[in-house]
Each structure stands twice: as C-alpha cells, then as structure tokens.
C-alpha positions in Angstrom: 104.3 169.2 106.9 106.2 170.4 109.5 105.0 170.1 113.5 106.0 173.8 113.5 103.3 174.9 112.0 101.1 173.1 114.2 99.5 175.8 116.4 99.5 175.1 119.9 95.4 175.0 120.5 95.4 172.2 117.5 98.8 170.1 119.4 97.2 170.0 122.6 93.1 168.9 121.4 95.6 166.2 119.4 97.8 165.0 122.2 94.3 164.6 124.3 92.9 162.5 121.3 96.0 160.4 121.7 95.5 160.1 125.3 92.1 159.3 125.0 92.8 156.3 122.2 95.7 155.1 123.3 95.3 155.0 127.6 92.5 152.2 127.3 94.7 150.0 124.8 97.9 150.3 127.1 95.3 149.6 130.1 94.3 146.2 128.6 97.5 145.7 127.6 98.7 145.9 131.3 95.9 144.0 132.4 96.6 141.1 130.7 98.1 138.1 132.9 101.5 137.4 131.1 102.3 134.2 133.0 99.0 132.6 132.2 98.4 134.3 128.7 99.2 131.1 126.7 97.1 128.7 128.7 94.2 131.2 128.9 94.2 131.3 124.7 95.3 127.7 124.6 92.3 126.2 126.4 89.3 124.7 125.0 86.7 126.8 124.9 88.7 130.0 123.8 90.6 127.9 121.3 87.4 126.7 119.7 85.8 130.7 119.7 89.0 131.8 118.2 89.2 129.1 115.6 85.4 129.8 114.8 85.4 133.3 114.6 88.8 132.8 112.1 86.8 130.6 109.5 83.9 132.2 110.0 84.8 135.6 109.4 87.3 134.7 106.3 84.5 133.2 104.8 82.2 136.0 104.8 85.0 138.6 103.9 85.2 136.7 100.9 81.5 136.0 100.0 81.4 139.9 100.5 84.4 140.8 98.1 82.7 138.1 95.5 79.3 141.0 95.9 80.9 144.1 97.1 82.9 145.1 94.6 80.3 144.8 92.1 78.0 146.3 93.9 80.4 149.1 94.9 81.1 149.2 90.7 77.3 149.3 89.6 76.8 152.2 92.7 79.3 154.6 89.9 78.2 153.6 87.3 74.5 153.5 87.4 71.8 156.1 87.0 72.3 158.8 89.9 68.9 159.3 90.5 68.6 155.3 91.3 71.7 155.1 93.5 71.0 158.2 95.5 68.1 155.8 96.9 70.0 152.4 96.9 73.5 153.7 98.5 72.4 154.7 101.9 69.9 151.9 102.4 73.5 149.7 101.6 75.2 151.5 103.8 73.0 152.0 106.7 74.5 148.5 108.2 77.6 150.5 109.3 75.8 153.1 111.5 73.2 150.6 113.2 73.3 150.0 116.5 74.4 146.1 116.8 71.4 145.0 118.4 69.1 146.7 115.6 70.9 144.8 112.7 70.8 141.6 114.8 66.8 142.3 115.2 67.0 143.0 111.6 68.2 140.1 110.6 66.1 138.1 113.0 63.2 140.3 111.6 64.1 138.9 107.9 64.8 135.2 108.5 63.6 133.9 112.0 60.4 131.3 111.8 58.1 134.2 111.6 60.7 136.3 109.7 59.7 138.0 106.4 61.6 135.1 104.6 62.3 132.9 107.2 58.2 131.8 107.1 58.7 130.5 103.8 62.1 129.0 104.6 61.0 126.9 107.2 57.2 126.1 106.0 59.0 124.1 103.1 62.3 123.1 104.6 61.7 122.7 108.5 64.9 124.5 109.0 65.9 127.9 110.3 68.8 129.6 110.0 69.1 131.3 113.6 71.1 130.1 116.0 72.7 128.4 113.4 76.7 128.9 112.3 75.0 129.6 109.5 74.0 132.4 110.9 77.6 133.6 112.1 78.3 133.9 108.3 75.3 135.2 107.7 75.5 138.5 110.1 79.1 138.9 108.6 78.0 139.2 105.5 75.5 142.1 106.7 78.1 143.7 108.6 81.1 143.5 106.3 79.6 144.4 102.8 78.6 147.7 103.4 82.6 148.7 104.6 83.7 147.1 101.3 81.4 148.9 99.3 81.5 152.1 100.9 85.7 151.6 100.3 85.7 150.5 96.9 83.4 152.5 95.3 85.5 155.9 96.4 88.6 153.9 94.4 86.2 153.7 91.9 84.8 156.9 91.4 88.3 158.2 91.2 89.6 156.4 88.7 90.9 158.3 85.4 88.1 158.9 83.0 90.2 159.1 80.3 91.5 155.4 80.3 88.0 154.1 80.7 87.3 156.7 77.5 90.0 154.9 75.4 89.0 151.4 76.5 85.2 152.2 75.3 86.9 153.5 72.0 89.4 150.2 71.5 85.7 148.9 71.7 85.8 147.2 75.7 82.8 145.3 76.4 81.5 146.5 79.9 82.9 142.8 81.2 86.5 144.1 80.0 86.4 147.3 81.2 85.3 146.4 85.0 88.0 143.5 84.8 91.1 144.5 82.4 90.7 148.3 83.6 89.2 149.7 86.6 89.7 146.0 88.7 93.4 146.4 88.6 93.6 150.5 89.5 91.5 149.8 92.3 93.5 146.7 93.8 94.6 149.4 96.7 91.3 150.3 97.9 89.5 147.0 97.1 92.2 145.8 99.3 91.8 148.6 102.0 88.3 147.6 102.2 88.3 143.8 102.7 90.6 144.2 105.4 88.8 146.4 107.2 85.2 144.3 106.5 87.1 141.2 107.8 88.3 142.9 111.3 84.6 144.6 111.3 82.8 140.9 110.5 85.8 139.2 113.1 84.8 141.5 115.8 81.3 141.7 115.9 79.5 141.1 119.0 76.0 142.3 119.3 73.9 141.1 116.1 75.9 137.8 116.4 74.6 137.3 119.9 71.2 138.4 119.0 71.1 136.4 115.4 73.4 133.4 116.1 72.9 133.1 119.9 76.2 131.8 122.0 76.2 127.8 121.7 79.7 127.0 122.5 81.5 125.3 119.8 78.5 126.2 117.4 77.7 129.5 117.6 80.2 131.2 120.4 82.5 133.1 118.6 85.6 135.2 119.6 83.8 138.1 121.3 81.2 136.0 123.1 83.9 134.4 124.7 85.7 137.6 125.9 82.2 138.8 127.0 82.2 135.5 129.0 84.9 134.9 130.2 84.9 138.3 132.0 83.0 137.1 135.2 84.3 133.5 134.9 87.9 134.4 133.9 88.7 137.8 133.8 92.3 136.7 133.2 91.3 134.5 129.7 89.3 138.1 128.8 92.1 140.4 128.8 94.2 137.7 126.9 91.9 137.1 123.9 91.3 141.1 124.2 94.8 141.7 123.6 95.2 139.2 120.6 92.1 141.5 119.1 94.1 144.6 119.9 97.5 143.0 117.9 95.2 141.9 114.9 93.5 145.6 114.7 96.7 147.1 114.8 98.2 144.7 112.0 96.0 145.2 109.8 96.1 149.0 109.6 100.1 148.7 109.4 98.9 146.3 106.1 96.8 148.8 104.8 98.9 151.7 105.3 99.8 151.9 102.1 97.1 150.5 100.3 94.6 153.3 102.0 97.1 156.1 100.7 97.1 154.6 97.2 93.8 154.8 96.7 92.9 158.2 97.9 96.1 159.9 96.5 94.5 160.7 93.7 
C-alpha cells in the first residue's frame, strides 16, 4: 500500500506508537556499559542464569510442541460445544498476571497443593523450588502461545484436501501427520518461537514457583532483577542480550507468521 494514502491523523498516532516502543529499547541500549559488557555476561553468576534459562526454556518449548500441537489439532477438530468450554480455560495462561499463574501453580503442586499433597505423602519430594519447577512453569506459560498459534494454521487449512484424504480412506493418524502437519509447518513454527522467548523470559511465576537459588533455580531474569542494585552495569548487559534474541526471532518468523495467515 502506498504511505500516500495514509491519512495524516493515522501517520502521526503511528509514529507515536513507534516512539513509545522503540525510545525505551534504544534507552537500554544506551545504557549498557560497552567496555565492561563482556565481563558483566562472562561472569559466574550471569553465565550460570543464562546457561540455565537456555536449557531450561528449550526443554519446555519442546515438551510443549510434543502437546501443543495436538492439543491445538483436537481444539478444530472436536465437538464445538466441548471446546468453547476447554479453549479459554487453555488459554487463560497468556492473560494471567505472573504472580497469579505462579500461585497457581503453587496452588496445584506445593506440599499442601491439590496434587502436591499426594506427591509428597508418598514420595517425600516436592517439586517447588525445584529446577523442576523452572520446566515446569514453562510449560504453563509456553503451551497456551503454541496452541493459540497453531490451531489458527489449523482452522485454515483447505477443507477440500482433508476431504480427498478422508475419500483415499486416511486414517485420522494420516491425516493429522501426512496432511495438515506439513501445511501448518509455518505457524507451528511461528508459534514455538514465540512460546520459547515467552517460557525464556518469564520472571514472575518462576520467582514465585521455582524461587531464585543461584545455580539451581536463578534463571536469566532473576539475575537482571538482581543484579540491578548490585550491578546495574551486568543488568543492562544481560537486558540487551534479551532485546537482540526478541528481535531475532521475529526477523525468523517473519516469514513463517505471513505464511500461515495468508490464507
């Protein structure tokens, strides 16, 4: 479309929603101490939050591709009047408040939690405060985006190619993995990425669920949240590595996200 066409009420509420985005980001940016940035992400403690938030976070965007994209699958394809209940009750995650889904979660499996009770009655363990627990409150967090991604790429996927698969006789196996897995690759795709920066930066239910034990449970964020009295300098230099991995990914999912709402 051309800019011209752009009235000048709309370019002016736009440039200031560019301002206000983009001010804060070049603020950090400027904040952060170049001559010291490599020993301030070098050392340690931050090395140790960084490399714990990495495995961490990998390994619950995984676990939640291996149950979000069926999950995301059965959400089209099953009765309406079932999933009008189940879908927002999945996707209810994304709009808590970080401390609710932490007490939530605490709520479930602490000692006294719903399950947690049981847990620890027979195995004398519990899993908060636990790395365990890292995972755990990533898997929370990061399904819900993953679902709420792949199941639009699913719901728009030609009807008439799943017809002629159920007429070539498809088993429902087949026609999730032969037909509709590879035309949603894009937003599957789209929405991994964006549950694995969600599950990576996640501050508040982590703190609340998995506590901050360093080398245990002190992940990425804790340590910015930290370091900013201790080290404000070793804050604004993990801050900006967040800001260049948020901004990666979006350029890696430029094209996937188009793909899979061009429909």
């Amino acid at each position: 479309m051309n800019s011209r066409r752009i009235d000048p009420l709309s370019r002016a509420f736009a440039y200031l929603a560019i301002l206000l985005i983009a001010l804060p980001i070049i603020a950090l940016v400027i904040k952060v101490p170049w001559s010291t940035f490599f020993t301030s992400i070098t050392n340690d403690g931050s090395l140790t939050a960084v490399k714990l938030s990495l495995w961490t976070s990998i390994l619950a965007a995984a676990i939640s591709l291996i149950l979000g994209v069926p999950l995301a699958w059965w959400l089209v394809k099953s009765n309406p009047k079932v999933t009008r209940f189940i879908r927002p009750l999945v996707l209810a995650p994304i709009a808590l408040p970080p401390t609710v889904a932490g007490l939530a979660l605490l709520g479930l499996l602490s000692r006294n939690g719903l399950l947690g009770t049981y847990i620890y009655q027979h195995t004398q363990w519990q899993m908060p405060f636990t790395i365990t627990a890292v995972v755990f409150t990533g898997l929370f967090i990061g399904i819900p985006f993953l679902v709420l991604i792949a199941e639009s790429t699913f719901a728009q996927l030609p009807e008439d190619i799943e017809d002629a698969a159920v007429i070539d006789r498809a088993s429902e196996s087949q026609l999730l993995r032969l037909i509709a897995l590879p035309q949603a690759r894009n937003g599957i795709t789209t929405g991994l990425l964006l549950a694995w920066a969600r599950i990576l930066g996640e501050f508040g239910a982590t703190m609340m669920f998995a506590g901050s034990m360093p080398g245990v449970t002190q992940t990425w964020t804790i340590q910015i949240y930290q370091q900013l009295e201790v080290s404000p300098d070793t804050a604004y230099s993990l801050s900006f590595l967040m800001v260049v991995i948020a901004m990666g990914i979006f350029v890696l999912i430029r094209n996937p996200l188009k793909g899979a709402f061009s429909r």
